[in-house]
N, C-alpha and C positions, 0 to 999 in steps of 0.2 A: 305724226311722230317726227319729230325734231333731226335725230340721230337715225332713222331705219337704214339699216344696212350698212351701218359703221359700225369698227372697232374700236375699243380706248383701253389702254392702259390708264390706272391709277394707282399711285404708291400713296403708301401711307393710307391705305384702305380700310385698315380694321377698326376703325372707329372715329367719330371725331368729320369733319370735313370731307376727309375722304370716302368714308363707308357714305352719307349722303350722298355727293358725287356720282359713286358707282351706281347705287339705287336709280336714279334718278336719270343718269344715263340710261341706264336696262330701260326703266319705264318709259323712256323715249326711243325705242329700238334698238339701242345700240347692243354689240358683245361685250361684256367688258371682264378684264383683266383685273382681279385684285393682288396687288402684291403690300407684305410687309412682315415683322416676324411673330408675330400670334395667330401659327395655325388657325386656334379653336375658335378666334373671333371672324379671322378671315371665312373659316365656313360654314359658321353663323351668318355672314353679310349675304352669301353665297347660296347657299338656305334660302334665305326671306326673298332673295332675286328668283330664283327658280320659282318656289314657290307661287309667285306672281305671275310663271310667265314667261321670264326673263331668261337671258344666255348668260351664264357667268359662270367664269375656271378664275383658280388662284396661283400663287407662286409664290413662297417662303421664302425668304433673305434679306440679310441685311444691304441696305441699297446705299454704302457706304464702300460695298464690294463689287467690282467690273462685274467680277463672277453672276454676281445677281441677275446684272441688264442683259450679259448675254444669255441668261437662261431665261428669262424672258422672254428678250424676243424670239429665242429655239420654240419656246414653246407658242407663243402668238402666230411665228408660224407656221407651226406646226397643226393648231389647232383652228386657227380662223383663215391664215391665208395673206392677212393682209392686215395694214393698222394706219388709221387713220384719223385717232386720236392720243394725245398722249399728256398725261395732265400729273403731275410733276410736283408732289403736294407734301411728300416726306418730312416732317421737319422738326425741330425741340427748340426748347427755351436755354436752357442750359444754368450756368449761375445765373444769381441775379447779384453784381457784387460788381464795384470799378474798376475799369480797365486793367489800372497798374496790381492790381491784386488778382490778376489770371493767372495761373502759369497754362508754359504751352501744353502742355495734353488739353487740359482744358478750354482752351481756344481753338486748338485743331478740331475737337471733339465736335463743337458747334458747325465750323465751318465746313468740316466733310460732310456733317448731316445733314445743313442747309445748303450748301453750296456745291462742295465738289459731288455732292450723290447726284445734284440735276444734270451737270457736266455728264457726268458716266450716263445717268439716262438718257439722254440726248443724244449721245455718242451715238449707241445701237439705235434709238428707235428712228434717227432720219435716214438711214439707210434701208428701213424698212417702209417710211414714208415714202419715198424717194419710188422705190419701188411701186409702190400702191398708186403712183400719181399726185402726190401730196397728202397735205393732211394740216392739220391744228395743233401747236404745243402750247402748252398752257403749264406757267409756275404759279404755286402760290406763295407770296412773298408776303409783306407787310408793313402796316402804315409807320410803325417803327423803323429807321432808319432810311425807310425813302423819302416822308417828309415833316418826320418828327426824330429827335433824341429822347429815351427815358432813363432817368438815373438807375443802375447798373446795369444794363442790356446793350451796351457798345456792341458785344459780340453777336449777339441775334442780331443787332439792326445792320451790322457790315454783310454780316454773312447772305441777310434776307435783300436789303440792297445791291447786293451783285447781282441776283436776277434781273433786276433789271437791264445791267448791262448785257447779261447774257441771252434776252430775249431780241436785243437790238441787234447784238451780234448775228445770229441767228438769221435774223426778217434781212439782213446786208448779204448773210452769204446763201440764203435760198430761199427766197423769192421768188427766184426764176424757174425753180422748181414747186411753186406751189405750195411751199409749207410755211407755213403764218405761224408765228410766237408771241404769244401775250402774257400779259404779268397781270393776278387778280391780286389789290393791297386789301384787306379785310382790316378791319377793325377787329375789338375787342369778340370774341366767340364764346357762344357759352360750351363750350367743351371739356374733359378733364383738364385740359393745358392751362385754363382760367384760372385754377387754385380756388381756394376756399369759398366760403359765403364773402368773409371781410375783404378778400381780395378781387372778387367778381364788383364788388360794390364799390370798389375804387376803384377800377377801371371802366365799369359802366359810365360813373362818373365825370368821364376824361369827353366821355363823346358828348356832342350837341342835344341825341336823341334822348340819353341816359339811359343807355342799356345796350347789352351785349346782343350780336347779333347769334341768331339760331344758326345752326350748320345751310340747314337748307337754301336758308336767304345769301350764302356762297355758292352752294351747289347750282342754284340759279343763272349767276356770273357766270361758271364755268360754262353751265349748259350754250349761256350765249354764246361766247367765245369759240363753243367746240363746233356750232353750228354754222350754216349759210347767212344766218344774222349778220355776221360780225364779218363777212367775207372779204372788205375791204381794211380791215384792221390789222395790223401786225407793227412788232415793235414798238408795243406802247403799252400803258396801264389801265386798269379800271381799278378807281377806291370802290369799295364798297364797305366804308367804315363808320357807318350812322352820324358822322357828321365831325368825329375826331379832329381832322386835319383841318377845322375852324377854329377849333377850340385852344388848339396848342399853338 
């Protein structure tokens, strides 16, 4: 087991990349933490980890609010003790519509739930790394905006492009504490976030492979990243977008 004896936080848990993620974790040993705000899906994800086996407690909030992360991590350690993964996955699409046709609620909207919710989770959880002797942060960001533009999504791709700077920042100011930051770029997912049949099939489209990847084939990445795999990596990317960023 990959993770035995770790803890991880993951937001954006109840379905979608994240619920994978936690799974996945657990079946590697780890504890894990789901936070996000659909109770009844969170402990449905929660459920099927027990169920296997596995150690898993949840946390309701919107992760757009401090409030959330410090009850988090209250409750991480309160519950485990210690946290030694933290994997940073919250995110939306938002409109899809050109720039100059935003107004700001609706720009801020994207950029708190892409951006400033990882700031706030970061905030609490490397003090509890810090603690523990380090540990792994991991965003998931994507192939939009880091090294593709799509026509109406300026806002997702600024917002999902600042992780990257934020995991640099990050591996610059603690390092020397042991706590590594990495950015997963995913390509096209087949998730609810995908939209329709017609629109699953124009994005599959975009990649090399021609098709969307499953949640799992992310949860993957992460697993690496959260792992002694990836121990000398911080401050950087992995695409895992079936071949997208050729294409474009």
């Amino acid at each position: 087991m990959l993770l035995k004896g770790k803890t991880a936080i993951i937001t954006g848990a109840s379905s979608g990349i994240g619920r994978s993620i936690a799974i996945m974790f657990a079946q590697n040993g780890a504890s894990v933490c789901l936070t996000g705000r659909r109770e009844e899906e969170l402990q449905r994800v929660v459920s099927e980890i027990r169920s296997a086996g596995g150690t898993a407690i949840y946390y309701v909030g919107d992760v757009c609010l401090e409030k959330t992360h410090k009850g988090i991590s209250d409750l991480i350690s309160q519950e485990f003790g210690q946290l030694d993964i933290a994997v940073n996955n919250a995110g939306m699409v938002g409109p899809i519509k050109p720039v100059a046709e935003f107004d700001l609620n609706e720009w801020n909207q994207v950029q708190n739930t892409n951006s400033t919710a990882a700031f706030l989770g970061v905030k609490h959880q490397i003090p509890l790394m810090v603690k523990s002797g380090g540990g792994s942060i991991i965003f998931t960001s994507s192939f939009v905006g880091s090294r593709v533009g799509l026509p109406g999504m300026s806002s997702y791709g600024t917002a999902k492009a600042s992780l990257l700077a934020l995991a640099k920042g990050i591996a610059a100011d603690y390092s020397d504490k042991k706590i590594r930051a990495n950015v997963i770029l995913p390509g096209g997912v087949n998730t609810d976030m995908a939209g329709d049949q017609q629109q699953r099939e124009w994005a599959a489209n975009l990649h090399a492979m021609k098709r969307l990847a499953e949640p799992e084939e992310i949860a993957s990445s992460a697993l690496f990243l959260a792992s002694s795999m990836s121990s000398f990596m911080t401050g950087t990317s992995l695409y895992v977008d079936g071949g997208v960023s050729v294409c474009k």
